[in-house]
N, C-alpha and C positions, 0 to 999 in steps of 0.2 A: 615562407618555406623555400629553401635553396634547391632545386632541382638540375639536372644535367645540362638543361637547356642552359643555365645562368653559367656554368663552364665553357660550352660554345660561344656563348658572348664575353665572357671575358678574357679568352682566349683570342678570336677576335681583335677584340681593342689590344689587348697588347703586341699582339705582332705586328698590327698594323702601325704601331708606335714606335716599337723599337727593332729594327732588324737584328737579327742573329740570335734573336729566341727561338732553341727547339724544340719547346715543350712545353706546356700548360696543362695544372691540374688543379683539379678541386677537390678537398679530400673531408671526410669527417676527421673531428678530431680522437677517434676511435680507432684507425686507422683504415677505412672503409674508403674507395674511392666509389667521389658522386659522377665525377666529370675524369678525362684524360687523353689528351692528344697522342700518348704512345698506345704500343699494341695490348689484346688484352693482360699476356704473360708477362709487361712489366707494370700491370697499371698496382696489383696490389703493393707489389716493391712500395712504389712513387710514394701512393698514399700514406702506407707505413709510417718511413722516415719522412719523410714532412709531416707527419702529426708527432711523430717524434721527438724530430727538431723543435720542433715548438713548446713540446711537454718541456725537454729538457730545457731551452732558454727561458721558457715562463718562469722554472723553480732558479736557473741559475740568478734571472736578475731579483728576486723576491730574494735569494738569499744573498745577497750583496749591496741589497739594499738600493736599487736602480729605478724604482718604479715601474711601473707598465709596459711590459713586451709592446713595442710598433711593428718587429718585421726582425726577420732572420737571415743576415745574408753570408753564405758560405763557397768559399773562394778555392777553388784547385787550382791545379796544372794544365787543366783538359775542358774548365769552364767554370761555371754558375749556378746556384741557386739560388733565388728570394724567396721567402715562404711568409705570406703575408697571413695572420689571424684575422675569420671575417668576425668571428662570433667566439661564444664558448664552445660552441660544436664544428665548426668548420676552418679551412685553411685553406688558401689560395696559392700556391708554389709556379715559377717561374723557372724552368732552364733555360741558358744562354750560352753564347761563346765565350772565350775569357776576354776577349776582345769590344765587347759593349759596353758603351756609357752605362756605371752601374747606378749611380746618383738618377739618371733618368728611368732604368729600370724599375728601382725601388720605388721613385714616383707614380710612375704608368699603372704598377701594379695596386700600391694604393688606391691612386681613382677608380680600378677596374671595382675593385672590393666596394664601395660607395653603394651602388646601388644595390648591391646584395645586401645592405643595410636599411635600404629605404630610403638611402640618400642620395642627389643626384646634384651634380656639378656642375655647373654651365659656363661653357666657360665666354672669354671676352667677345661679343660681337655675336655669339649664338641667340 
């Protein structure tokens, strides 16, 4: 069961990884938010559109024939989002500056998502 707690820690690990992230959320993919670093009045926004995002890339790569959604990454003028799928039901979303390694972002945020699967990563020397 994915609880708020599991947002505060993946939140967490990812700023601790990559600087210039301002925001971590964890959302149903209903569009219900479990977890979220902004205030309450933008938490429903967040969760929204990052279940969104996700509905909508799940059907675009199914109908183009892509395989398997990994991750949704959307690029403005003003910054970042990654919106990572943990499950059928949930989704892990990432804001940034436009100015961060986004290749490591996408990373950081994968492993965050790990243990909210039951799966845990160790890495070299731990």
């Amino acid at each position: 069961m994915i609880i708020p707690k599991h947002g505060l820690l993946a939140s967490a690990q990812i700023k601790r990884a990559v600087p210039g992230v301002t925001r971590v959320l964890l959302a149903r993919t209903d569009g219900i938010a479990v977890y979220d670093d902004a205030t309450l009045a933008d938490r429903d926004t967040g969760a929204a559109v990052s279940a969104t995002l996700i509905g909508l890339a799940t059907s675009a790569a199914g109908a183009l024939r892509l395989g398997r959604l990994d991750a949704v990454t959307l690029h403005t003028s003003a910054g970042l989002v990654v919106v990572q799928p943990i499950d059928s039901a949930h989704v892990l979303a990432a804001i940034a500056h436009e100015d961060i390694d986004v290749a490591r972002l996408r990373e950081v945020v994968g492993e965050a998502v790990l243990p909210l699967l039951g799966r845990w990563r160790v890495g070299v020397g731990a």
